[in-house]
N, C-alpha and C positions, 0 to 999 in steps of 0.2 A: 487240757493236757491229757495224755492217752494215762488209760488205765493199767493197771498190770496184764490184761489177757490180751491175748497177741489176738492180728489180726492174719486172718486164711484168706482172704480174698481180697484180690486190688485188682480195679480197672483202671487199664491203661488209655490213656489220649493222644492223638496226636494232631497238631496245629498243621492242616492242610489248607492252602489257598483262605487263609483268615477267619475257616471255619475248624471248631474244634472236633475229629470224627474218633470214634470206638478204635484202638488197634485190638482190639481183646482182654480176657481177664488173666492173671496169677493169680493161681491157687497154691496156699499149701497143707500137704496133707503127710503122714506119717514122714516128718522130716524129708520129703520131696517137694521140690519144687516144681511146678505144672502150668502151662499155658496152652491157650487156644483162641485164634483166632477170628475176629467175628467175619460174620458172613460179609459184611460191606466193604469190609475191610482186605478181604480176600479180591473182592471185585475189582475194588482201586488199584491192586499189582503192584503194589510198592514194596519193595525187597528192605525193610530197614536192616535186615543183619545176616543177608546170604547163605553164609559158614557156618552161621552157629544154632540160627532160630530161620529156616527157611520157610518164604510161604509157603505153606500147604494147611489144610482142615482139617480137624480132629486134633486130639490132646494129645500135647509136645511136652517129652520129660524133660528134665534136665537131669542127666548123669554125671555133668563133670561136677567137683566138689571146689573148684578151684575159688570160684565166688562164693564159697558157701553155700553154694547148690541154685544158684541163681543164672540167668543166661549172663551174659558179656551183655548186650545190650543197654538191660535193665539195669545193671553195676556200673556202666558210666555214667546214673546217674546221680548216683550217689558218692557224694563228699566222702576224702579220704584226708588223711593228715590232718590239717587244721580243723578242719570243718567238722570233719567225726570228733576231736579232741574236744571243739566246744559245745557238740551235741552230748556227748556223754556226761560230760560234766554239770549241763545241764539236768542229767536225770538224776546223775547221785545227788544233786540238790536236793532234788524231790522223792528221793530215799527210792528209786527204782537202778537195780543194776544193771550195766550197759550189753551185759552180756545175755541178757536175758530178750534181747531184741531180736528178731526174727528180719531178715533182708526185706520182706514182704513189710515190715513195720516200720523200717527207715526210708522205706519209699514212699511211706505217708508220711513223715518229716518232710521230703523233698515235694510233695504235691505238685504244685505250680510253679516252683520255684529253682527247677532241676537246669543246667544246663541244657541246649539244644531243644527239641522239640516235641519232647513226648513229657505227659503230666499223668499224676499218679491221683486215683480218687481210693477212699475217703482222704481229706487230707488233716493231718495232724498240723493245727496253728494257733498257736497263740500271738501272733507276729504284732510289732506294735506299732499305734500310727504311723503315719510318713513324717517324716523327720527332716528339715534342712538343716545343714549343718555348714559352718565356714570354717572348720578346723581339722585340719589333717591330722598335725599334731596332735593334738587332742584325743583321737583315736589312738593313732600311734601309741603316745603315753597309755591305754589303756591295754592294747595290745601286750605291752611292756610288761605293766601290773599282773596282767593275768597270767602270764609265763612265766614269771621269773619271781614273783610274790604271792601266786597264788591266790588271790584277790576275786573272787567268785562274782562280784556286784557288778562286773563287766557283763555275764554270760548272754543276759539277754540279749542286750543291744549288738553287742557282738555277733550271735547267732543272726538275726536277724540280716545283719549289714555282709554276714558273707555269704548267702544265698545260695550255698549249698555248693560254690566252686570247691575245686580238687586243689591238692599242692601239699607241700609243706609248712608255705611260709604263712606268715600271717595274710589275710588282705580282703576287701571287701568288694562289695558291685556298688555301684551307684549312678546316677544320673550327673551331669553337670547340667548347672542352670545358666552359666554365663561365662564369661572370658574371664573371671574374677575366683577361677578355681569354687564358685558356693556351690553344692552338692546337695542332694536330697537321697532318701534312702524310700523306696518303695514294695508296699506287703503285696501291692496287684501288678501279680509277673505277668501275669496274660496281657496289661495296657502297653505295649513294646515301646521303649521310651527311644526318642531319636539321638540319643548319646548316652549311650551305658559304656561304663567303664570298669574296667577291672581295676584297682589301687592295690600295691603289694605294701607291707611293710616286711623291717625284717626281724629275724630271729635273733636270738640268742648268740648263733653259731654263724651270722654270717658278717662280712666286714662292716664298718658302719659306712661305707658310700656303697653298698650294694645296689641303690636304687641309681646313682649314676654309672656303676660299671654295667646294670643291664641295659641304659639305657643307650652306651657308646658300646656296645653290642647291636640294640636296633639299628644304629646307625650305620654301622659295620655290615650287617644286613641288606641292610639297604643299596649301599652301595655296593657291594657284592651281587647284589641282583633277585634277592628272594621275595617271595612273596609275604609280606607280614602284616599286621595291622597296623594301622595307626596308633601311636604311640608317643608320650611327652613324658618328660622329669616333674614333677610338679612341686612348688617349691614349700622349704618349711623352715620355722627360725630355730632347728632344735639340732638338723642336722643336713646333707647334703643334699636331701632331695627324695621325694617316693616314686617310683616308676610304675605310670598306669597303659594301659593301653585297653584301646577300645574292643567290645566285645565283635565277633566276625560268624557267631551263631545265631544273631538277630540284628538285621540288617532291612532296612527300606523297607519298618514295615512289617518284616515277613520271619517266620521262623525256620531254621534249617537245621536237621536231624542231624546229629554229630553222634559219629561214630568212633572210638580211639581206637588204635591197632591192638591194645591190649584187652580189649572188649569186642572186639572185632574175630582175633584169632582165640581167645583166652587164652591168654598170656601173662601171666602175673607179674606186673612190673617191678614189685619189690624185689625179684630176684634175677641177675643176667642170667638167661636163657634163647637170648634172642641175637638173628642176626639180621643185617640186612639187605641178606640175598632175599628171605621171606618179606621183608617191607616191599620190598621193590618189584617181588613178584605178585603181591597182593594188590600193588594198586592198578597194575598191570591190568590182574582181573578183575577189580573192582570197575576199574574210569574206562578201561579199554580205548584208553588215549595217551599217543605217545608224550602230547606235551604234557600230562599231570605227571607221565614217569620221569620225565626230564624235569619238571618243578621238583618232584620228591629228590632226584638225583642231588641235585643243586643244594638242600637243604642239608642232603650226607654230607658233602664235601666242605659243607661252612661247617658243620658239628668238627668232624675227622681236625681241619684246618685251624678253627677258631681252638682249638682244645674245648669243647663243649662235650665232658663222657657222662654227663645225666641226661642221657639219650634213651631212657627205656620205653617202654612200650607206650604210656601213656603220655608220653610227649610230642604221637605221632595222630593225626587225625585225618575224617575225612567228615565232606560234608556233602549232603545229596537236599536237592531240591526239589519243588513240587512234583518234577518232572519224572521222579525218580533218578536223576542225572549226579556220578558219583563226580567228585573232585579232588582234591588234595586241597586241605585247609590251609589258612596262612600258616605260617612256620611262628613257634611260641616258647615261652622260656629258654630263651637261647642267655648261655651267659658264660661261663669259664668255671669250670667246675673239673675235678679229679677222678670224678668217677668210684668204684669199687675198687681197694686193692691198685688203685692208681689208671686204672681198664675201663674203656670204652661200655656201660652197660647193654648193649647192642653191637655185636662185634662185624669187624670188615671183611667179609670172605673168612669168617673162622681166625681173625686177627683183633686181639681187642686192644692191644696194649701201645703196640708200636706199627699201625697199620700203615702202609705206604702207597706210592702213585700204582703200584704193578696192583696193588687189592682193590683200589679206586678202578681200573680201566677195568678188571675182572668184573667187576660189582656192574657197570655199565653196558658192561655184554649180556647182563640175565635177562634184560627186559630190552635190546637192540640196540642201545645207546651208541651211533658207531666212533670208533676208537677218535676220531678227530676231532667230533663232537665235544667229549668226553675231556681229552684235552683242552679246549675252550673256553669250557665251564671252570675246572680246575683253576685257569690262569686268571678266568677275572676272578673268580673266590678269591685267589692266593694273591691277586693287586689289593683286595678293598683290605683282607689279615696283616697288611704288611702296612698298612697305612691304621694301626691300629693305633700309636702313640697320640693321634691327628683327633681322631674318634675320639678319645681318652682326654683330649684337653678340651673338647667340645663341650664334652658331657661333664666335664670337673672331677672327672675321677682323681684321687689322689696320688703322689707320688709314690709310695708306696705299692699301694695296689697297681698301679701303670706299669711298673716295674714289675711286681709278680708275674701277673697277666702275660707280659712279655716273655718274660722266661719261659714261659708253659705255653705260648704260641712259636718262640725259636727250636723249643724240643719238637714240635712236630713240623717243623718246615723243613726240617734237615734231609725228609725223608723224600723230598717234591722239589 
């Protein structure tokens, strides 16, 4: 475990064609954050962050403060909400204060272990063997303890099983080993396992079939037409079910750079500031392909329809390949949520509350969506939303929440 002096230098990696190469070092120096890129790496021409950290040679400051003096890039890949809660906790255990961490010091928490494809050295680990496990529950209950009783004796295992992802909610990574739901948890993130899964459990604050109403949202998804991952209820005898879905930044093998709009543009998701004339014109210039803008398009319109307003920045991604080739990632926490103040965190043409079809076609002319298209999309969205009661008995959501959901899907249809 890291000692109290911080660390000023971190080299950065990135998993190309199954080999690991240099992207450059972070330095920090009188409270600035500093990077530069290696010479091989300059060669290769891979653009990981365009906007914010462009290729070029020589030492790249970072001015904005918004990460903490850190680029966008390097801050996705580091755990936020859950992840940082059980990272801290873990220090004041060990009598070190969390604020005393330097971004350059949590990226050696994150080593190997970071979403997408870039690894941080030296790496801070204590991580503990591989672990199979046949109990969700299990977890769950400990997830439980540590929230709501304060129960520290979780932290380890905990730490370890949620591998550094983002979110709010509780939830871990893991392998499945069989059709029998057993699990393993894994400390060597560079061996790319052929089924990694994300497992959410829930909070405090959220219903207790939350893991069936996300999942008769996938399904809604789905049939609506969006791009998503693979995704199941998994089942438990404690309560309705945990919704995992498979991870889509390691895939066949191979690792793929993930980028969020909110580390992309630096954008601070905690706070609505964003709309999505800029999503849409970014991926425009990002993919410079009409059909990733009409995938991203199609993803508004299920958010706008579904009532889905925890739409902020980091719930929007991109992913590029060896190729250097940008895309638009599956579409991911989609569920039925209020938003700020009851408002869309990412507003519709400057509409966050009560957006309608005239802000939808607007939104679809930024990046040439033409107007009939535009409608097309809309209507199979607003078939798979309207078949939402259908979704709702698949997944077992309960009467109750079926009914909520519903009211909060009829207030925005009124508009379309």
């Amino acid at each position: 475990m890291m000692s109290r002096q911080n660390i000023n230098l971190v080299n950065v990696k990135y998993s190309y064609n199954n080999e690991i190469v240099s992207v450059g070092r972070l330095a920090l120096k009188e409270r600035k954050i500093f990077f530069e890129y290696s010479q091989k790496f300059l060669e290769l021409g891979r653009e990981l962050s365009p906007f914010k950290l462009p290729l070029k040679s020589g030492v790249i400051v970072c001015e904005d403060r918004i990460f903490d003096g850190i680029f966008g890039v390097f801050n996705d890949s580091l755990p936020d909400g859950w992840g940082r809660l059980l990272l801290d906790r873990k220090l004041i255990n060990l009598g070190i204060n969390p604020d005393s961490l330097t971004p350059l010091d949590r990226l050696c928490y994150v080593g190997q272990g970071g979403m997408g494809a870039l690894f941080y050295e030296p790496e801070i680990s204590d991580a503990l063997p591989i672990q199979m496990y046949k109990d969700f529950d299990l977890i769950a209950d400990e997830c439980h303890r540590f929230q709501d009783y304060d129960e520290n004796q979780f932290v380890d295992e905990l730490l370890v099983m949620n591998g550094s992802s983002a979110g709010s909610r509780p939830k871990i990574l893991v392998t499945l080993i069989n059709d029998k739901n057993d699990f393993e948890v894994t400390s060597n993130h560079l061996s790319v396992p052929k089924d990694d899964w994300i497992i959410k459990f829930s909070s405090s604050l959220d219903p207790k079939d939350i893991g069936p109403i996300e999942y008769a949202y996938h399904l809604m998804a789905v049939n609506a037409g969006l791009d998503v991952p693979e995704a199941r209820l998994f089942k438990s005898k404690k309560c309705a079910g945990y919704f995992g879905s498979k991870r889509f930044d390691r895939m066949n093998s191979k690792f793929f750079h993930m980028h969020t709009v909110s580390g992309l543009l630096h954008v601070d998701h905690r706070f609505p500031s964003l709309d999505y004339k800029t999503i849409m014109k970014a991926t425009f210039w990002l993919t410079k392909d009409e059909r990733e803008c009409e995938k991203q398009f199609r993803h508004v319109v299920f958010n706008v329809l579904s009532h889905n307003r925890d739409d902020h920045a980091k719930n929007f991604s991109f992913l590029m390949d060896e190729n250097g080739v940008w895309t638009v990632s599956p579409a991911y926490d989609l569920t039925c949520s209020s938003g700020p103040a009851g408002e869309h965190c990412t507003m519709v043409m400057g509409e966050g509350k009560n957006p309608t079809l005239a802000h939808i076609l607007k939104l679809a002319d930024v990046t040439s969506i033409k107007k009939q298209r535009a409608l097309e999309v809309v209507e199979q969205v607003k078939d798979a939303i309207l078949n939402w009661r259908n979704f709702a008995d698949e997944a077992k959501v309960s009467k109750t929440s079926k009914t909520r959901v519903q009211i909060s899907i009829d207030r925005v249809l009124k508009y379309f």
